[in-house]
C-alpha positions, 0 to 999 in steps of 0.5 A: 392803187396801193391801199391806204393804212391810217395812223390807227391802223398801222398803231394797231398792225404795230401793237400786235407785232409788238405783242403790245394788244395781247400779252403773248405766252411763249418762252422769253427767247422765242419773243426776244427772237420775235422782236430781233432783240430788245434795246438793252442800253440800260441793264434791267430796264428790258425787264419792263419790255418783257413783261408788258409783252409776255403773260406770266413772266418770271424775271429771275428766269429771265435773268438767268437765262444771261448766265446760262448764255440762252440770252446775250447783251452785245452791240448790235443795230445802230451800234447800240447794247440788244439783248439778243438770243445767242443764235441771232447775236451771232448772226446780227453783230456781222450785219452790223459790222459797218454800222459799228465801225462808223459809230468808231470813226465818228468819234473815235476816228482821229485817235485811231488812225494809223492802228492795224485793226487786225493787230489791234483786234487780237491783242484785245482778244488776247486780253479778254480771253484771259478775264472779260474786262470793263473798257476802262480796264482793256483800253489801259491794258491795250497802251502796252502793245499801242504805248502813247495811244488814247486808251479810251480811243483803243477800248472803242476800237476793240469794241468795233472790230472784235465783237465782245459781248457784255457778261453778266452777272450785269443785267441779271435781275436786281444785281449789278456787275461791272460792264465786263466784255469777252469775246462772242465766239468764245463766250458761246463757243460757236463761229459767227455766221451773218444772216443774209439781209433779205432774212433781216428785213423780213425778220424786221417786218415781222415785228415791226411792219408795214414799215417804209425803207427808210424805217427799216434803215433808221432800226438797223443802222444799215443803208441802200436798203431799198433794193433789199426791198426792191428785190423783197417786193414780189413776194411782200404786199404793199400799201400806202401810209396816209402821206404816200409812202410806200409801207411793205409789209409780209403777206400772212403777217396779222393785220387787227382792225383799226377798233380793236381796243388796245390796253394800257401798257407801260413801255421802258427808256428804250423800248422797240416801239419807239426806235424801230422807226424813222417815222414815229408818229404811229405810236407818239400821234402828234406829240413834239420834242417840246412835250417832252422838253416839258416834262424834263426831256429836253435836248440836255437831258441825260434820261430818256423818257419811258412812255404810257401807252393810252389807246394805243399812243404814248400819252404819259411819260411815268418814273419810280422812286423808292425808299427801303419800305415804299415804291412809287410811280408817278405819271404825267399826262400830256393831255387830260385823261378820262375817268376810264383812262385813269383808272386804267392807267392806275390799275396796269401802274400797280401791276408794274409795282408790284413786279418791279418792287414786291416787298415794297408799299406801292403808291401812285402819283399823277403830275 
């Protein structure tokens, strides 16, 4: 008989491998390389990530560790922009070759049939070598050798089958670049080398278990997974979430009670804890797509919502804006908050001010 994990248990088991419980103190690429990477659609929000999960963080050094190239924002799981460490972009973006190329097909398929990829790879890499390039400036070059081609169709195809690395200074602290790419070898000077899937899972529980198959499959983008795991099972424990299904988990890996208090922590638009599972309700509880429509999330949206973790489960979603002296941070709550809860929740949000926007006046709203 399999154990059982509650909802709090396996909230709790998630925090901490998400270091969510206690804010780590380690080097910023020993937990980007903890966590496999963070999601890194948006250019600086994954400053917000770091600094809920790491004590004392300084941003600029984040930042600069991008132009040193300790640190790499390239596609990688479910086709999607990760900050990465350069060891792992070079063994993850492999692994996630097929996942790339069906994202492509998906929506690119019709307008790149026909195309020599290998062809279509080079001539990319011809181009990018010169000078990284934006898409928009690739695509158009690429019409020369591929003339009467889509050139959005082409900068997507490169995307897919020459793995390129977006380069900053995009990404670096407070400032802005165009979304430049070269290639990944060529930017670190080092061959790409995939690490073999069993290191993946296990690399993957380790920062997000006990997870179910189906998890690990919604995080990574891969598929028939099972007999990863399958094989992974004699050296892994298993127990049960409470509808059944089957979580592995690492055998030494930390596993907090249930009780332990979890603090209030702010979690950015793409934040890990929210996309690293196909089941989310570890972390959301019992709230629905129409919460979220609610507060302005719904299916037509073009945001996603950055979340408040209160007690370990996402209760608020929060914004800022700002004027040249002012910033401000304003909550809304999905369920009443208690006096010790709002308090929290004010507290940790004038901390976020203040890293986010030091200069500038802080004030917080509840809507």
């Amino acid at each position: 008989m399999r154990p059982v994990l509650t909802r709090r248990a396996l909230n709790r088991v998630t925090l901490a491998r998400q270091l969510l419980l206690t804010r780590a103190r380690m080097p910023v690429p020993a937990a980007v390389a903890h966590l496999v990477g963070l999601p890194a659609q948006s250019p600086q929000t994954w400053y917000v990530g770091l600094w809920s999960r790491l004590a004392d963080l300084d941003p600029v050094a984040a930042g600069a560790l991008l132009e040193r190239r300790e640190l790499i924002r390239i596609p990688a799981m479910r086709s999607t922009l990760h900050l990465l460490t350069a060891d792992d972009a070079l063994a993850l973006r492999p692994l996630t070759q097929l996942v790339i190329e069906r994202s492509t097909a998906g929506g690119f398929g019709r307008h790149l049939d026909g195309i020599d990829r290998g062809a279509l790879a080079a001539a990319a890499r011809d181009l990018v070598e010169q000078t990284p390039r934006t898409a928009g400036e690739l695509g158009r070059a690429l019409t020369e050798d591929f003339p009467g081609r889509d050139p959005g169709a082409l900068a997507q195809g490169a995307r897919a089958w020459l793995p390129m690395v977006q380069v900053p200074p995009r990404a670096v602290l407070q400032r802005s670049g165009p979304a430049r790419q070269a290639p990944l070898d060529t930017w670190l000077d080092r061959p790409l080398a995939a690490m073999a899937l069993e290191q993946l899972v296990i690399r993957y529980l380790a920062a997000f278990g006990p997870a179910t198959v189906r998890d690990v499959q919604a995080w990574s983008g891969l598929t028939r997974l099972a007999e990863v795991l399958e094989g992974l099972r004699p050296r892994l424990e298993v127990f049960a979430d409470p509808d059944g299904a089957e979580l592995f988990d690492l055998p030494d890996a930390p596993r907090p009670p249930p009780d332990t208090p979890a603090p209030v922590r702010f979690l950015y638009d793409f934040d890990n804890l929210l996309l690293g599972y196909a089941d989310r309700r570890r972390v959301l509880g019992d709230l629905t797509s129409a919460d979220y429509t609610a507060h302005g999330y719904g299916p037509t949206s073009q945001r996603q919502p950055s979340s408040v973790l209160v007690d370990g489960t996402v209760t608020a979603t929060w914004t800022i804006t700002t004027t040249p002296g002012t910033a401000a941070l304003t909550i809304r709550s999905f369920r009443a908050l208690g006096r010790s809860e709002f308090n929290d929740v004010g507290a940790e949000g004038k901390a976020l001010l203040a890293f986010l926007h030091p200069h500038r006046t802080p004030t917080i709203r509840h809507g």
